[in-house]
C-alpha positions in Angstrom: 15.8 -27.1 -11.0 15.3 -25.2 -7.9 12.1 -24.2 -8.4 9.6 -21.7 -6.1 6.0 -20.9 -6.1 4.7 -17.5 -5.3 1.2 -16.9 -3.9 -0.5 -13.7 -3.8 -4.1 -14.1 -2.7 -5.8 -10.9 -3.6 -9.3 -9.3 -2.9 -10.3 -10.3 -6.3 -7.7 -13.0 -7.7 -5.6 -15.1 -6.6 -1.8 -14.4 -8.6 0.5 -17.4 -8.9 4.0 -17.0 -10.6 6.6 -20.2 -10.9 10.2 -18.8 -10.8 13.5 -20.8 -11.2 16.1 -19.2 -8.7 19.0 -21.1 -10.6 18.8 -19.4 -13.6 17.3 -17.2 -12.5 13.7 -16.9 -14.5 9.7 -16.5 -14.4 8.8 -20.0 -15.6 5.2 -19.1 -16.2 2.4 -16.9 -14.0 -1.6 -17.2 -14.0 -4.5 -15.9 -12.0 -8.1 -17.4 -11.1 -10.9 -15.4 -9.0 -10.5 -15.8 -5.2 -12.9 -18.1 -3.7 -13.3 -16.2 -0.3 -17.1 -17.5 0.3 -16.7 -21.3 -0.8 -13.0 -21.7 0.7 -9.5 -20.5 -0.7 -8.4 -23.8 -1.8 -10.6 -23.3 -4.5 -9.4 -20.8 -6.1 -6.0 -21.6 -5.1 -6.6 -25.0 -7.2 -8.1 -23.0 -10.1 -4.6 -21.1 -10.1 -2.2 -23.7 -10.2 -4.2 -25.7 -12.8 -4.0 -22.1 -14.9 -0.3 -21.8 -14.2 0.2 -26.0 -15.0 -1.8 -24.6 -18.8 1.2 -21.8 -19.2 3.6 -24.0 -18.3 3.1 -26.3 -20.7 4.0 -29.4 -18.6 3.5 -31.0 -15.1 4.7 -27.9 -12.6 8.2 -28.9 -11.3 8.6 -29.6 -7.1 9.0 -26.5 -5.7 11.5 -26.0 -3.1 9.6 -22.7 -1.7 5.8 -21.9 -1.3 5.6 -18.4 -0.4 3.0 -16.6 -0.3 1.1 -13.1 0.6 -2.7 -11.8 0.8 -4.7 -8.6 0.8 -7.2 -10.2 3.8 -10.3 -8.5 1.7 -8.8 -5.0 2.2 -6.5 -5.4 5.4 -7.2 -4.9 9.5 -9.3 -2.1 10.4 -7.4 0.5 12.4 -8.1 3.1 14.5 -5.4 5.4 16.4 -5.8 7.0 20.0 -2.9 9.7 20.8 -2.4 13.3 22.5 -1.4 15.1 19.6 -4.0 15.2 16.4 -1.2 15.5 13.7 1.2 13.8 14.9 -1.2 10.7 16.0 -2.5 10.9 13.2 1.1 11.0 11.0 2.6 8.0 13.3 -1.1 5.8 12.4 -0.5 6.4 8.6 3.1 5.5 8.8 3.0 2.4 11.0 0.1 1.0 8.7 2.4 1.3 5.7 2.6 -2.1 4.2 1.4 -3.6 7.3 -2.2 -5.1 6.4 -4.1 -2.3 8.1 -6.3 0.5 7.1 -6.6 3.5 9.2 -10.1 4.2 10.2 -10.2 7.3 12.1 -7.8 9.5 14.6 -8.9 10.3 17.9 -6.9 12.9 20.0 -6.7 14.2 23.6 -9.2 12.9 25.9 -11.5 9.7 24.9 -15.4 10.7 26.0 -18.1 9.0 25.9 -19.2 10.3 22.7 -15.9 9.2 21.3 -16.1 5.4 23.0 -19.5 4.8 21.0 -17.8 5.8 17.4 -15.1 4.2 18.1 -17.0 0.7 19.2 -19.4 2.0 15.8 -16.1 1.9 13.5 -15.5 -1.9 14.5 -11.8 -1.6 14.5 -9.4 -5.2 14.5 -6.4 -2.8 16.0 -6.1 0.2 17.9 -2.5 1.8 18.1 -2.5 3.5 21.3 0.4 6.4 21.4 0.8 8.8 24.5 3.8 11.3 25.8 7.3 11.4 24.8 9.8 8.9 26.4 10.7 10.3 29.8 7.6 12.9 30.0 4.3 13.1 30.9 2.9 9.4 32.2 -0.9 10.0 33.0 -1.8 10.9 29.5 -1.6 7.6 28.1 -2.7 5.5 31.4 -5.8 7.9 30.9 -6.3 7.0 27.6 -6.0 3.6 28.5 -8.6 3.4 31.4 -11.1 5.2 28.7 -9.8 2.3 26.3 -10.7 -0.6 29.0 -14.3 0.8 29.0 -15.0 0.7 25.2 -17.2 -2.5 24.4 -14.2 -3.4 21.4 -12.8 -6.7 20.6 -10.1 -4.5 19.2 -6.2 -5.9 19.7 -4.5 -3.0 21.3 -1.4 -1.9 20.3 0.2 0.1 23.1 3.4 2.3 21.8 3.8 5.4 23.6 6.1 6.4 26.5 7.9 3.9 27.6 7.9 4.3 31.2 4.0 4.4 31.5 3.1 1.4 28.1 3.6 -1.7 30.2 1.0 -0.1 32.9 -1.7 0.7 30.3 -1.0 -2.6 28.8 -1.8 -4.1 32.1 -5.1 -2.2 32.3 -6.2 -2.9 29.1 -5.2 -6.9 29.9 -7.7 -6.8 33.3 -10.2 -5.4 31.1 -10.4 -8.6 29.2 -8.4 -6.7 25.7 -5.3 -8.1 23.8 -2.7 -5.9 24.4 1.2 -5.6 22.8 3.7 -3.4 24.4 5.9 -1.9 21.4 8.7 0.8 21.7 7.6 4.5 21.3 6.0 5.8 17.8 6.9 9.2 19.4 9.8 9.4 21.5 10.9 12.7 20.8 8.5 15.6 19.9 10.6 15.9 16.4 10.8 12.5 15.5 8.3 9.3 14.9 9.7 5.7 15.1 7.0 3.5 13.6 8.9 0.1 12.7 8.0 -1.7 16.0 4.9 -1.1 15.9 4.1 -2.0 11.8 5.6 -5.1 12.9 3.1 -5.8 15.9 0.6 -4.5 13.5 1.7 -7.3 10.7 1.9 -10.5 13.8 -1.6 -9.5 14.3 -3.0 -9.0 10.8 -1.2 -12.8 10.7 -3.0 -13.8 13.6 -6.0 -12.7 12.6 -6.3 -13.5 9.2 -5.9 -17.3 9.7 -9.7 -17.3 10.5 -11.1 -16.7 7.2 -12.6 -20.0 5.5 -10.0 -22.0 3.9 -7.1 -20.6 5.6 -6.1 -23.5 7.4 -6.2 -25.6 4.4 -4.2 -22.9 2.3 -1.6 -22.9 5.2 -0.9 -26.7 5.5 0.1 -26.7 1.7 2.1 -23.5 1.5 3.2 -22.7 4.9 2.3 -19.5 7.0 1.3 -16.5 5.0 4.6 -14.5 5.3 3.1 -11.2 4.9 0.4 -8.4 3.5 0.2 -8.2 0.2 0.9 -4.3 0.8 4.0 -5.0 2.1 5.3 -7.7 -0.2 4.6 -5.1 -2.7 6.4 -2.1 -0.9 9.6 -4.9 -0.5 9.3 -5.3 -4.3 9.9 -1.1 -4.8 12.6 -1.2 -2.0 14.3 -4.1 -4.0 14.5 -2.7 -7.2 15.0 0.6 -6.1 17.9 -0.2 -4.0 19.5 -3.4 -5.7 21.0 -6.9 -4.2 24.6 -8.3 -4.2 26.4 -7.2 -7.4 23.4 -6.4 -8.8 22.3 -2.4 -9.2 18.7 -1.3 -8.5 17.4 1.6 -10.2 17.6 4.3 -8.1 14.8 6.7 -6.3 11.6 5.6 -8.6 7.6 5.6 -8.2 5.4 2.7 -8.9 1.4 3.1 -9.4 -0.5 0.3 -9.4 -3.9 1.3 -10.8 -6.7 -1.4 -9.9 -10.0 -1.9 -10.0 -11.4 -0.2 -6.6 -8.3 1.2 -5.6 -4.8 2.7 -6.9 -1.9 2.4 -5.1 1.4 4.5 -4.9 4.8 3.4 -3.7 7.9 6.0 -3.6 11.4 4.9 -2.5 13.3 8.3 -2.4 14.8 10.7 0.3 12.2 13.3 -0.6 14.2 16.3 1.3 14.5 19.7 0.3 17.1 19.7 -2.2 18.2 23.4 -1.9 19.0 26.3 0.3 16.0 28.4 -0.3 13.3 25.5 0.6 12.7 24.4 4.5 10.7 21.4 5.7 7.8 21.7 7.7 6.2 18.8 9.8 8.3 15.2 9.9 10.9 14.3 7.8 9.4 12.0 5.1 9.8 8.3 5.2 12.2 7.1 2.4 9.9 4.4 1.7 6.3 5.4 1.1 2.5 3.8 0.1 -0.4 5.7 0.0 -3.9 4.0 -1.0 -6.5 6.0 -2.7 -9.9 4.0 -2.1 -12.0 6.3 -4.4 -9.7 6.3 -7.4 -10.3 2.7 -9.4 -11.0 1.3 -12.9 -14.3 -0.7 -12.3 -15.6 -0.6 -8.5 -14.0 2.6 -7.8 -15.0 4.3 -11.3 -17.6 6.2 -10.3 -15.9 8.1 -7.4 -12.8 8.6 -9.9 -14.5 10.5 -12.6 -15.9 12.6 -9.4 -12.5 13.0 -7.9 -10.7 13.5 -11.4 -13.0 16.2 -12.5 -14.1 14.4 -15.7 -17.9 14.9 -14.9 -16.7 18.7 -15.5 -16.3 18.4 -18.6 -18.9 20.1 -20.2 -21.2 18.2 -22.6 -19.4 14.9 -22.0 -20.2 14.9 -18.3 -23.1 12.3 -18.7 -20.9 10.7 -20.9 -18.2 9.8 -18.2 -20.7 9.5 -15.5 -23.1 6.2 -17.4 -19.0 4.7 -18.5 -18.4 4.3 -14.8 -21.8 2.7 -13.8 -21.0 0.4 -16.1 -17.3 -0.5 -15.3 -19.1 -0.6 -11.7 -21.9 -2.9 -12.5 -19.5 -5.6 -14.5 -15.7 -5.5 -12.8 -15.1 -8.0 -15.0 -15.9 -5.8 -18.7 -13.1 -5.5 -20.9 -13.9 -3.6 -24.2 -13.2 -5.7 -27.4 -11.6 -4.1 -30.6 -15.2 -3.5 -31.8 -15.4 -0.8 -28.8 -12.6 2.1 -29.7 -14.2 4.6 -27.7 -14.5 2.3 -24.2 -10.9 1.5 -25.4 -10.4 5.0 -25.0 -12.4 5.6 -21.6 -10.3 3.2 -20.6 -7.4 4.8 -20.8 -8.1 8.2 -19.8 -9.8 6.9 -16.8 -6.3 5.3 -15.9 -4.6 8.4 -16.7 -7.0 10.8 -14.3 -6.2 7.9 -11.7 -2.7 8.2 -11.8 -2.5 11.6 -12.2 -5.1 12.2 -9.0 -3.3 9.6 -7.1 0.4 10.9 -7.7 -0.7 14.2 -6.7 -1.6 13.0 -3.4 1.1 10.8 -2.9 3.9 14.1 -3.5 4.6 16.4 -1.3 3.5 19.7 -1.7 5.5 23.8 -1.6 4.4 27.2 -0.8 6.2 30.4 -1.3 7.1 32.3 1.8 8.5 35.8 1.8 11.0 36.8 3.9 13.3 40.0 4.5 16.2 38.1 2.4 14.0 37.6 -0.3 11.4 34.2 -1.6 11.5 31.1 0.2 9.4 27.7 0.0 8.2 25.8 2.5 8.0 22.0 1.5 5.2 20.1 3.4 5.6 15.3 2.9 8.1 14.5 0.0 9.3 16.4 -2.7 9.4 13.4 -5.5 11.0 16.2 -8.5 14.3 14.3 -9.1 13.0 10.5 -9.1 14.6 8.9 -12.2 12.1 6.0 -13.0 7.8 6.0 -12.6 6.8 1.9 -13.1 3.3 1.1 -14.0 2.1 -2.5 -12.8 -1.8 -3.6 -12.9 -3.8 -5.1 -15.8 -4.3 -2.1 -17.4 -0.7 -1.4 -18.3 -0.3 -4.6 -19.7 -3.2 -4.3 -22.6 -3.6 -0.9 -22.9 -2.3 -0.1 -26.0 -0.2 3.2 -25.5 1.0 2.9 -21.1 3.2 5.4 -22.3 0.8 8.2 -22.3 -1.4 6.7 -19.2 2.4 6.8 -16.9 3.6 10.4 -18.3 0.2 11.3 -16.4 2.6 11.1 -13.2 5.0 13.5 -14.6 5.0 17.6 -14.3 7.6 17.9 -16.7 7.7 22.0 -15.8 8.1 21.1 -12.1 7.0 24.8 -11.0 3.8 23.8 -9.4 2.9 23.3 -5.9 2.7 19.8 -6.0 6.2 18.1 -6.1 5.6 15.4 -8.5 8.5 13.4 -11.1 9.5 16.3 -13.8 11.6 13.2 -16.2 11.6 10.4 -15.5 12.2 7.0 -17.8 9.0 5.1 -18.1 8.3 1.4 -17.3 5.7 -1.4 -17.3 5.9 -4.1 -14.9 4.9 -6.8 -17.6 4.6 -10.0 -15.7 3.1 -7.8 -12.5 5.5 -9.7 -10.2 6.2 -6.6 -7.9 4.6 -8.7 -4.8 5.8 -11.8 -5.9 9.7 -10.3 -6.2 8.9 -8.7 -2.5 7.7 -12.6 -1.5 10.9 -13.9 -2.6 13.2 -11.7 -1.6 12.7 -12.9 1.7 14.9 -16.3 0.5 16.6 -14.9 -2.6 16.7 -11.1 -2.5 19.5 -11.3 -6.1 17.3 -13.9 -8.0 14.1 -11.8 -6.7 15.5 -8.6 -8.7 17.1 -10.0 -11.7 13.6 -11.3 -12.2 11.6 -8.5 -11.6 14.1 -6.2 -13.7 13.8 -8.6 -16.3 9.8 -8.4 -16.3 10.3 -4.6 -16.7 9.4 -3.0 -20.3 10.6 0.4 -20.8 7.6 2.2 -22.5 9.1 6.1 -22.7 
């Protein structure tokens, strides 16, 4: 048997899955707490004795240990630039899937006042962007200088025009700062490169996660960590979308994952104007797309959800919602029993409002324009109307008892709104929640990583 193991060490647990890539087949999964304060090993141990129980025999010798982790969140990030939107687009992008979390934006000149929030924010990474390749120089060597004088322990990296970045490396360098020279997030006014720079981002989140207790045990029996869990995740939505070898992916498609503090979206789709009468304003959107939504979770994040999903609006049942979510908040770990059909309930409708809040946010939006030849729309991020397939994956679409209902939350079946969200689309469940796992391995067997994955997947609608 050529067996692997899969490691995905999460904020909150730590997910193991056994695979067989001969077959290929999920041989058995299981998950145990993450022990960040006492060491990872720990709950590392507490996993693989779980996944030895589900087995139901000794675990075979794996051939690959892979694994991926969330680092408690991801990097802290902060992004310096010259022009607010588009600094602030090229941040968002380049964190994608790259273990960072975008603080805050700055733009134009760096002040004093700006140096103390920035040192206040405590950033791990600051993406330095400046002038278009070929143009102006001093901006970012400005920027720079200001950069040298902040009191941060900040890693910088430096990815604006190329002629001036290995100069406001070097300053940055004398000043005592880490500093990575990466081609140009912006080297044309109309277009944002972001890859080199998410991959400096990633070797750093790699460096820099290594310190964390337990680390250096965890890596001596399974190797380096080979990525963020955000990006193993993002791999596992490219892969199915897009297929390996003989094998056919599924086409443009959206996967929420709803959590406990957070809910995630993932689209792989062109997301272009699909007509005559619509234009796109700002950057063409990224084919492949995460957005995180921090205030929009199941149990730490409930409280902020029924806020953000309007549920405390709802006439008499607003005190109703509000004590549900101190609750979920004061035990994470709660699940309501068959003697508790209305939690049951709250359960559910929570996860709906979060993937209907969080889907919303992740689309693109339209506005009508009117114009001398008649009405026009103006399309603003990605219009997500044609995707074929919405995938649910998290704990909640696993035991709720109708995911149907909480997934169709995603749709807008009409599609004449201004938010540019799936109209039909077929409905799924990631049963074995292996969409980081199949991302993991991928990176040694992308075919046996999808027929996997897609064989995990329950069609619920």
């Amino acid at each position: 048997m050529n067996a692997a193991l899969l490691v995905d060490f999460g904020s909150t647990f730590t997910k193991v899955a056994a695979v067989d890539l001969d077959e290929p087949r999920l041989l058995a999964r299981a998950e145990a707490p993450t022990t960040y304060a006492t060491g990872l090993e720990h709950g590392l141990d507490a996993a693989l004795a779980a996944l030895e129980r589900a087995y139901g025999a000794p675990l075979p010798p794996f051939h690959h240990r892979l694994a991926c982790s969330s680092a408690g969140g991801g990097l802290r990030m902060v992004a310096v630039g010259l022009v607010p939107g588009l600094t602030a687009e090229a941040a968002r992008r380049a964190a994608l899937g790259a273990g960072a979390r975008v603080l805050a934006t700055f733009s134009g000149t760096l002040g004093p006042a700006d140096l103390d929030r920035l040192a206040a924010l405590d950033p791990e990474i600051v993406l330095l962007a400046g002038g278009t390749d070929g143009g102006n120089r001093t901006a970012l060597l400005d920027l720079a200088r200001a950069l040298a004088r902040c009191p941060t322990a900040a890693a910088v990296v430096v990815a604006g025009n190329r002629e001036a970045a290995p100069e406001a490396a070097a300053i940055l360098e004398r000043a005592g700062k880490q500093a990575v020279v990466v081609a140009n997030v912006l080297p044309r006014l109309d277009t944002i490169q972001v890859e080199p720079a998410r991959e400096a981002i990633r070797r750093v989140f790699m460096e820099r996660i290594v310190v964390a207790r337990g680390w250096r045990t965890v890596e001596a029996r399974l190797g380096a960590i080979l990525m963020p869990t955000p990006a193993a995740a993002l791999r596992g939505a490219e892969l199915l979308a897009e297929g390996a070898g003989d094998a056919a992916g599924l086409g443009e498609l959206l996967v929420v994952d709803v959590g406990g503090a957070t809910t995630d979206v993932h689209s792989v789709a062109d997301g272009r104007p699909t007509d005559g009468k619509t234009v796109l304003r700002g950057l063409p959107p990224p084919r492949s797309q995460r957005t995180v939504e921090g205030d929009l979770g199941l149990r730490h994040g409930a409280p902020s959800l029924v806020e953000a999903a309007g549920l405390v609006q709802a006439g008499g049942e607003a005190e109703t919602w509000r004590r549900r979510a101190r609750r979920r908040a004061a035990d994470p770990p709660f699940v309501p029993g068959p003697d508790e059909p209305a939690e049951q309930e709250a359960d559910q409708e929570l996860a709906r409002a979060a993937v209907r809040v969080a889907v919303e946010r992740h689309a693109g939006r339209r506005e009508p324009l009117v114009t001398p030849h008649g009405r026009r729309w103006v399309q603003h991020g990605k219009d997500l109307r044609s995707v074929g397939h919405v995938i649910g994956t998290g704990g909640i679409f696993r035991h709720a008892p109708d995911p149907a209902r909480i997934l169709a939350a995603a749709l807008d079946p009409a599609g004449n709104g201004p938010v540019l969200r799936p109209r039909r689309a077929a409905l799924w469940v990631d049963g074995d929640y292996l969409l980081s796992h199949a991302g993991l391995l991928a990176e040694v067997d992308r075919l046996a990583a999808l027929k996997i994955l897609k064989a995990g997947l329950v069609r619920v609608a």
